[in-house]
N, C-alpha and C positions, 0 to 999 in steps of 0.2 A: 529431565522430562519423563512423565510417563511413557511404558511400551504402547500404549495403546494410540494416544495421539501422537500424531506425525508433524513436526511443526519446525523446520529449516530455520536454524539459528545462521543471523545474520549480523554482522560486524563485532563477532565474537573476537578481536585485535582489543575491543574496548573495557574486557573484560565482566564479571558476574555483574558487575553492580547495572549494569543496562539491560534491559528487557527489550531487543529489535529478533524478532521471527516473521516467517509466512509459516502459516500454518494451511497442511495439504489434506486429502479429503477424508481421511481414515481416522476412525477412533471415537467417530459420533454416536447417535441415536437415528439419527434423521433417517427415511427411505426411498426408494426408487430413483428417482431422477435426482433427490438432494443428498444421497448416500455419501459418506455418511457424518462426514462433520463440515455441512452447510451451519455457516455464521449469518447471513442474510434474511431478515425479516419478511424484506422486499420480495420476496420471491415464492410467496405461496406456500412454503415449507408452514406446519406447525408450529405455534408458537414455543408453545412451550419446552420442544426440540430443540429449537436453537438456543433458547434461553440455557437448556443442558448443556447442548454442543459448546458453547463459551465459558458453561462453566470450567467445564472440560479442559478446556484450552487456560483457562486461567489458571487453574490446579497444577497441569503441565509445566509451565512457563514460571510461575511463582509470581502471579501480578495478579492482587486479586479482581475478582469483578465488577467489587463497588469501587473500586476505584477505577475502570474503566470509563471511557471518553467517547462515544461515539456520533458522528455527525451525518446528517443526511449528506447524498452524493448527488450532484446533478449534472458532472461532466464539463466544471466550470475551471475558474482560477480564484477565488476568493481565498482567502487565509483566515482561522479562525484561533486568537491568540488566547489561551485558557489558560487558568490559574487553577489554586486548589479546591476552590468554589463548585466548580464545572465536576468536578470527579463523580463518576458515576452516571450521570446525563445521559439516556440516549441506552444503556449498556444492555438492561432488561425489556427494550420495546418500549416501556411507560412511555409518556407524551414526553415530547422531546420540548426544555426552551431555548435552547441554543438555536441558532441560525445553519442553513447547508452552508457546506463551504464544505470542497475537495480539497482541503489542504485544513491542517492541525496543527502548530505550535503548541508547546508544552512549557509555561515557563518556572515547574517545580517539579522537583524530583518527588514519587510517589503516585503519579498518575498517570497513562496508559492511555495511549488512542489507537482505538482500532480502525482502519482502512480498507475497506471491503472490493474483492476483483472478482470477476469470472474470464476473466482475459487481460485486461487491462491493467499493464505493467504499475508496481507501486513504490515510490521512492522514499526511502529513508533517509535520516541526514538528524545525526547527533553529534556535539561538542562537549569532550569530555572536561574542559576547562571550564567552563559555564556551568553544566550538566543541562543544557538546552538540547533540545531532543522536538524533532516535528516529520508528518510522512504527508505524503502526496498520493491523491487518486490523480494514475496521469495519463489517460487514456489520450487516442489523437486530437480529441473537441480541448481537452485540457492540456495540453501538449502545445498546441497550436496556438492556445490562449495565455500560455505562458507560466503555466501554475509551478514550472519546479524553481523555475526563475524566482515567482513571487514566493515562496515556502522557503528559499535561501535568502531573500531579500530581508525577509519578515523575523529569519535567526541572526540575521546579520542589525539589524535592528534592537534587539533585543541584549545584544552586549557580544554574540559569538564574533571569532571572526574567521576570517574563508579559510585560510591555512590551517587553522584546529580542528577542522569538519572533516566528519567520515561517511560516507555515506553508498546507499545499497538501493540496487533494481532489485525490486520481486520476479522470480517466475512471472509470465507473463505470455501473451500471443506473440510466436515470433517471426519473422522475416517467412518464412519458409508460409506459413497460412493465412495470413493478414494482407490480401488483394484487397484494395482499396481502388475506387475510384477516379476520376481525371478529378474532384471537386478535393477531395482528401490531398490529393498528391498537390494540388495546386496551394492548398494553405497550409504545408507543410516546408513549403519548398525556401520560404525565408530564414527555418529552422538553421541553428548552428548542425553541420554534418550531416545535411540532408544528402548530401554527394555517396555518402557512405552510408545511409539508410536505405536508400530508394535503389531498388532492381526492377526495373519493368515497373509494372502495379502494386508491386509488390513493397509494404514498407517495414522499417524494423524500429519502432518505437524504442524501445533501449538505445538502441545506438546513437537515436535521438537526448534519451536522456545522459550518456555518456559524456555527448559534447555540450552539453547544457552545462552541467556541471563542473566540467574543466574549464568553462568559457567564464564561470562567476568564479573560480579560484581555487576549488577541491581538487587538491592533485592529486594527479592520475594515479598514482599509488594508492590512496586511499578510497577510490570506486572501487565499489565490486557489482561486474553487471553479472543477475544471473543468465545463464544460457537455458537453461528447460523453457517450452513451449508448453503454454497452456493447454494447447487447439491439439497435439501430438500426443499426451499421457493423459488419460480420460482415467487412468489407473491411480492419478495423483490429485488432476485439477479438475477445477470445474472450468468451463468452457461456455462462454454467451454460444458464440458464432456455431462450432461445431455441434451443441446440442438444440439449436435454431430457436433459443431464448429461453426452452425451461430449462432452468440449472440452478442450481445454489450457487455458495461464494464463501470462496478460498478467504482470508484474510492476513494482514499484517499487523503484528503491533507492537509497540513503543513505547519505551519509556525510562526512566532513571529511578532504580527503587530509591 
């Protein structure tokens, strides 16, 4: 990786030939409040800055840009299963034809889907036997609707199986600033390890996603949840809640060169 971008190599057990990172706020072009490698269109940043800023990140990382993946996000559970057709879609802002959907399947190595967060924890989950590879936006609307469930369902479909799967939480809001309401806490509460989530108001989506994925057959060995909070390093992430909606977006991405 370059010095300049900062981007947390994730399930690096699987070795060079996968591309799984979150990439943190440093090394962009973008300013002020999107400082400084905001990935988000969506957010009133520049266009043509984030267009950098990913180039950036793709230079880093060694996955180029035209073969990036990216999908609109609406804080759902839909699964969007892509072939080598798809590569590039979505990567430069142009008009997207792919459909939203918070959740990406990858089913060829050489293509890349980026995952976009300002808080909202993101789930990786590759199979280095298959070389299937898919991430998740798994925020609590998609958490609740079951998206990391459906994104291991959808690799599990596609030939992987659950004991070959490795898989990674992003950075993300944690336990400690994410007060949610009696409405949140209430459709939450059928979640696997909501007993070990939920403090007061207070919930911790990872831990959520932890037992989700041990619950469909990734052994606990092979999660890795991260512990950084979004909402806590303003020096790393970008942050919905603590910067009261203007922010950029941290991202994740994936794939099998």
């Amino acid at each position: 990786m370059t010095d300049s971008v900062a981007a947390i190599e994730l399930l690096p057990q699987l070795g060079s030939g996968l591309v799984a990172c979150y990439a943190r706020r440093s090394g962009g072009v973008s300013g002020a409040e999107f400082s400084s490698l905001n990935l988000g269109f969506s957010t009133g940043d520049d266009r043509d800055r984030v267009v950098e800023n990913r180039r950036r990140l793709a230079l880093a990382v060694g996955a180029p840009l035209e073969r990036w993946i990216v999908t609109g996000q609406v804080h759902g559970a839909e699964v969007l299963v892509v072939d080598r057709a798809a590569a590039g879609t979505g990567s430069t802002g142009v008009v997207k034809s792919l459909p939203a959907a918070d959740a990406v399947v990858l089913l060829h190595p050489g293509s890349f889907a980026l995952s976009l967060s300002a808080d909202c924890p993101l789930v990786l989950v590759a199979d280095p036997t298959t070389r299937l590879a898919g991430v998740a936006h798994a925020g609590w609307r998609g958490t609740v609707a079951g998206v990391v469930e459906n994104l291991v369902q959808a690799l599990l479909a596609q030939g992987a199986r659950a004991a070959d799967l490795h898989a990674a939480v992003s950075p993300g809001i944690g336990q400690c600033c994410f007060e949610v309401g009696p409405e949140v806490l209430q459709a939450a509460a059928a979640r696997p390890g909501f007993a070990a989530a939920a403090r007061g108001n207070y919930l911790d989506l990872r831990t959520l996603h932890r037992h989700s994925l041990e619950q469909l057959g990734v052994a606990p060995s092979r999660i890795a949840v991260s512990a950084e909070c979004s909402a806590c390093t303003p020096e790393h992430y970008f942050s919905h809640r603590r910067d009261h909606g203007r922010s950029g977006r941290n991202g994740a991405l994936i794939g099998w060169r």
